[in-house]
C-alpha positions in Angstrom: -1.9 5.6 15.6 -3.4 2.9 13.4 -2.9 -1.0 12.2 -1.0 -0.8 9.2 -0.1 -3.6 6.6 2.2 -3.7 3.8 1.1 -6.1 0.7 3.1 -7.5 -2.2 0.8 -8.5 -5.2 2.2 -9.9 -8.2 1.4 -12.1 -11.1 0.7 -12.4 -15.1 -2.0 -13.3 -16.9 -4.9 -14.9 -14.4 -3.1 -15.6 -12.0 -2.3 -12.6 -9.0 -1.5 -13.0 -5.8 -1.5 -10.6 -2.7 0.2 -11.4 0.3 0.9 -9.5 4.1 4.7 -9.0 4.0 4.6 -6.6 7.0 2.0 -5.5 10.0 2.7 -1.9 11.5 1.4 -0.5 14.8 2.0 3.4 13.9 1.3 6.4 11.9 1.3 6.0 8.1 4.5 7.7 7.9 5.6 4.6 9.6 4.0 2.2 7.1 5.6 3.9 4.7 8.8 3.6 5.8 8.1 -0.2 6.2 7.0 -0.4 3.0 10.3 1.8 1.7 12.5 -0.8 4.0 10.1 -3.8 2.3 10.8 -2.6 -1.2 14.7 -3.0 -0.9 14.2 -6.8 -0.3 10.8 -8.1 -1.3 11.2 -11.4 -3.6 15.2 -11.5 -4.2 15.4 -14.3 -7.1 18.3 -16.3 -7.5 21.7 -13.5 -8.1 20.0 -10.3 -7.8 21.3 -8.1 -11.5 19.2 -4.6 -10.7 16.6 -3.6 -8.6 14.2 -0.1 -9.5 11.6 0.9 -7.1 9.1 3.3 -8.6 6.8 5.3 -6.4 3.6 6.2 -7.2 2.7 9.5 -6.7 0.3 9.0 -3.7 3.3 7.7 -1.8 1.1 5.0 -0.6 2.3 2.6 -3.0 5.3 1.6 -5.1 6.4 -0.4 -8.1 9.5 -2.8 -7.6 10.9 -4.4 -10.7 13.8 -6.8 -9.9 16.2 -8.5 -12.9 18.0 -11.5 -11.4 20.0 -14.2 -13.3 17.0 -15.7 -15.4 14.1 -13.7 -14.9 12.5 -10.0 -14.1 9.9 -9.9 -11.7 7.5 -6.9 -10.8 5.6 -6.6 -7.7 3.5 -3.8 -6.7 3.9 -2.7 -3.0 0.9 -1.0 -1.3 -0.1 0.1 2.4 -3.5 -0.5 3.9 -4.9 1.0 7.6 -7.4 -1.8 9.1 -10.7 0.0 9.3 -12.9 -3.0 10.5 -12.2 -5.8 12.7 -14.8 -8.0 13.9 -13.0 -9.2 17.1 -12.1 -5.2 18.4 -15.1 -3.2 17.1 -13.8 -0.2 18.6 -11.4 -0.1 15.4 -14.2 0.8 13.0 -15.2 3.8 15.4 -11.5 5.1 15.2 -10.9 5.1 11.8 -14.4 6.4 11.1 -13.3 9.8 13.6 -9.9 10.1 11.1 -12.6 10.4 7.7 -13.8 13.6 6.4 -17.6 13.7 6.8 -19.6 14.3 3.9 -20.9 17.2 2.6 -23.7 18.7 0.6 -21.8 21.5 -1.8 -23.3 24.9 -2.1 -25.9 25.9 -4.9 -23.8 27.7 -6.8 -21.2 24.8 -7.3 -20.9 24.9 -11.0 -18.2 27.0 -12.7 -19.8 29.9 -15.0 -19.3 29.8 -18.4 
């Protein structure tokens, strides 16, 4: 079980902007489903024409492009586990047990020719 968050980020040109639509106590199948539930209704303009949600093949993350009356807006919609939290350090030692540890590969890691 981790701390979950579902973020909208969005923008043209120079200007982005991310923002928490969602906060998860769960598994990441569970963030995902937030973020599936998130992508149905994230930023409705004014009468709603279409709505496509594109997921991205990590399944972490997906593409929502929305055609109202006026305007098409596209929003990218991503999960993130917290992994550091300076008021609850015991966080950072729970998601560092869920990481692979590095390793050194073996000497004869190059593919022969």
């Amino acid at each position: 079980m981790g701390n979950w968050i579902v973020v909208a980020q969005r923008g043209s040109g120079d200007s982005y902007v991310s923002e928490v639509i969602r906060r998860v106590t769960g598994t990441r199948e569970d963030a995902r489903e937030a973020m599936r539930a998130a992508s149905l209704t994230y930023h409705e303009p004014w009468r709603e024409k279409s709505r496509q949600v594109y997921r991205f093949p990590s399944g972490d993350s997906c593409l929502v492009i929305v055609r109202g009356l006026m305007a098409e807006t596209q929003s990218t919609l991503s999960i993130a586990e917290l992994v550091h939290d300076s008021a609850d350090p015991g966080i950072a030692k729970a998601a560092s047990a869920d990481e692979p540890q590095d390793r050194v590969p073996p000497m004869d890691w190059r593919p022969s020719q």
